[in-house]
C-alpha positions in Angstrom: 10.8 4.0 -38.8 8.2 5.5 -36.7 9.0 7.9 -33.7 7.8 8.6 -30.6 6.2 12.0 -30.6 6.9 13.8 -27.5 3.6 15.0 -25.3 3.4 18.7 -23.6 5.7 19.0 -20.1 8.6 17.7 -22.5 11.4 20.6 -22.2 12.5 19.6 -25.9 9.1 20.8 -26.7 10.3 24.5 -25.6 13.6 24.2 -27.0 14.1 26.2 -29.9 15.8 24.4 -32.7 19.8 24.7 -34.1 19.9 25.6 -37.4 20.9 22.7 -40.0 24.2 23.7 -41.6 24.8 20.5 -43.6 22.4 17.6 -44.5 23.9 14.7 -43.7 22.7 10.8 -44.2 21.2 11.2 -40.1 18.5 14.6 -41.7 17.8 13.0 -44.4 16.6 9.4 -42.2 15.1 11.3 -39.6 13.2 13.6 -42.2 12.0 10.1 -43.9 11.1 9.1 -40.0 9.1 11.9 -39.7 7.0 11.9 -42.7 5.7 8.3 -41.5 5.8 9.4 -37.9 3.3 12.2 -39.0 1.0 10.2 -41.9 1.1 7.5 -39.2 -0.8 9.6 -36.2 -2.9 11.5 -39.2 -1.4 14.4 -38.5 -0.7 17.3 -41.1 2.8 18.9 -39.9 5.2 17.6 -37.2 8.2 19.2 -36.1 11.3 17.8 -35.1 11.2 18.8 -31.5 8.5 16.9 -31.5 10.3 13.7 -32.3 13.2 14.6 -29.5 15.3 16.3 -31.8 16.5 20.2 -31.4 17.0 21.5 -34.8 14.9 23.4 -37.4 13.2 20.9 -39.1 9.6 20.1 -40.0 7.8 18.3 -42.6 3.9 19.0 -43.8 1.4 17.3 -45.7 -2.1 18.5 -46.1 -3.0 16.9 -48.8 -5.3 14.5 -47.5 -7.6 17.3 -45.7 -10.2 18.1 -48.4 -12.5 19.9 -46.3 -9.5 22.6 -45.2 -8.8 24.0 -49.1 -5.0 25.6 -49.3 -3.0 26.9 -52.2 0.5 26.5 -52.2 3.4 28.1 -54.9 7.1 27.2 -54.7 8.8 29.6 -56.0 5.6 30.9 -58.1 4.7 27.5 -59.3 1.9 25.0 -57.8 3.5 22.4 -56.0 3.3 18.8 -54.7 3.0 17.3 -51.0 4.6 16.5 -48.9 6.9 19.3 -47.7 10.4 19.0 -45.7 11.4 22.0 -44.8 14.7 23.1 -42.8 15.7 26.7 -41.3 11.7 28.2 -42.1 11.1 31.5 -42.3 7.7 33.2 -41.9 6.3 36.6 -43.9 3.0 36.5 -42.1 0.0 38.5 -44.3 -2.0 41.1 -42.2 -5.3 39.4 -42.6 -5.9 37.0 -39.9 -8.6 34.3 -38.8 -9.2 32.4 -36.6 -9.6 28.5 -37.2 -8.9 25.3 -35.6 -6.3 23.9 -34.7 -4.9 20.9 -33.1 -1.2 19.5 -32.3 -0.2 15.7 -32.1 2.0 16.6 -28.8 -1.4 17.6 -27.3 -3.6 15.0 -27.9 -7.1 15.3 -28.4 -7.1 19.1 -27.4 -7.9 21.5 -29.9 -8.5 25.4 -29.8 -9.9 27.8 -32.2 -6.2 30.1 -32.6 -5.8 33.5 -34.4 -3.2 32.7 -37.7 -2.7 34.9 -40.3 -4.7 33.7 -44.2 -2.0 34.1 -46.3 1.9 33.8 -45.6 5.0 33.4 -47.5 7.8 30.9 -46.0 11.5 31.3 -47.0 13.5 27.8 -46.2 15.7 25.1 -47.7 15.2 21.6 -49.1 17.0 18.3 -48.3 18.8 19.0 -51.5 20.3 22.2 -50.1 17.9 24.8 -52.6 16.5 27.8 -51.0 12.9 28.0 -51.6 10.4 30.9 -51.5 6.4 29.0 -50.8 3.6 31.0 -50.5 0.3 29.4 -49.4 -3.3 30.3 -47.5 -5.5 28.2 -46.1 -4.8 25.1 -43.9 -1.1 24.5 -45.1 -0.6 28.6 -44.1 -1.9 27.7 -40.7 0.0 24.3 -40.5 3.7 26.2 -41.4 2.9 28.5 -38.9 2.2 26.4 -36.4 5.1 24.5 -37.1 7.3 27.4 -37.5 6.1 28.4 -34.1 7.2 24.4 -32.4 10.8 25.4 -34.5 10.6 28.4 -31.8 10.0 26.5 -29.0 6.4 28.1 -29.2 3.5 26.1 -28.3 -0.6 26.8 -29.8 -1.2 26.8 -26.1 0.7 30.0 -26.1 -1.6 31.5 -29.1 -5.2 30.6 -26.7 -6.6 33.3 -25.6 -7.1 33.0 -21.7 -10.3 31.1 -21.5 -9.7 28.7 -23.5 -6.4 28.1 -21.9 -8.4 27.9 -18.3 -11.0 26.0 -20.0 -8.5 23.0 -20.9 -6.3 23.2 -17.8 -6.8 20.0 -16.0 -6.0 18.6 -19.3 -3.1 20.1 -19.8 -2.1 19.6 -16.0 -3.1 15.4 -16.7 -1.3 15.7 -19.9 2.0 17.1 -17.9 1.6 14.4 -14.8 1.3 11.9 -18.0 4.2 13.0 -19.2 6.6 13.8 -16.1 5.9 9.9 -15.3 7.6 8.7 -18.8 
């Protein structure tokens, strides 16, 4: 079932998420309704505040980008997409870059933002296995930026200040938009 993605002036969009203890029938379906939620609005990583829901979820697929290369090892071997990840941890590699990026609660802004190349995620499957992934490219600048909506962080928040001026009325539309919902 597809979900509504919730647009930036949502406060669930701030909220930082409850860690899942147990998954239950109701993580497992909204998981599921995620992953079509995201493949649906072509995006590459949605988090579940993004779909309403406070807790520290997020699913990732970037398997479809071929112009963004990644490499991604679970737990030293390559790995399949997509990804559902709860309770995420980031290891974030010194080297950073900056790249791209754009979010499906912000639509059709995007921003070049400073990530780091290389990271290593600690989190847990739907099947309750902890699981070490490290990756680069765009799925290490996806997790991160998913991490970050886990945290009630925003990419706004990584602009630098002119390109957070240079999009304002959009933002301030994109809030108006929203507070009207």
């Amino acid at each position: 079932m597809r979900l509504s993605i919730r647009k930036y002036g949502d406060p669930i969009l701030r909220a930082k998420g409850k860690r899942i203890e147990e998954v239950d029938d109701n993580v497992r379906a909204l998981a599921e309704n995620m992953l079509e939620t995201m493949h649906a609005a072509n995006g590459v990583g949605l988090a579940a505040q993004q779909v309403g829901q406070a807790l520290q979820l997020t699913v990732l697929d970037v398997s479809q980008i071929e112009d963004r290369p990644s490499t991604m090892k679970l737990d030293g071997k390559p790995a399949a997409m997509p990804l559902v990840l709860l309770n995420p941890t980031l290891r974030l590699g010194e080297e950073k870059e900056s790249g791209s990026e754009g979010c499906l609660s912000f639509p059709e802004i995007t921003a070049e933002i400073d990530r780091s190349i290389s990271i290593v995620v600690e989190a847990e499957t739907l099947d309750g296995d902890d699981v070490q992934i490290e990756a680069s490219g765009l799925l290490a600048r996806a997790l991160q930026h998913e991490v970050d909506h886990l945290n009630g962080i925003l990419f706004i928040d990584r602009m630098n200040s002119a390109t957070k001026v240079s999009h304002a009325s959009r933002l301030k539309r994109l809030q108006k938009e929203t507070a009207r919902l």
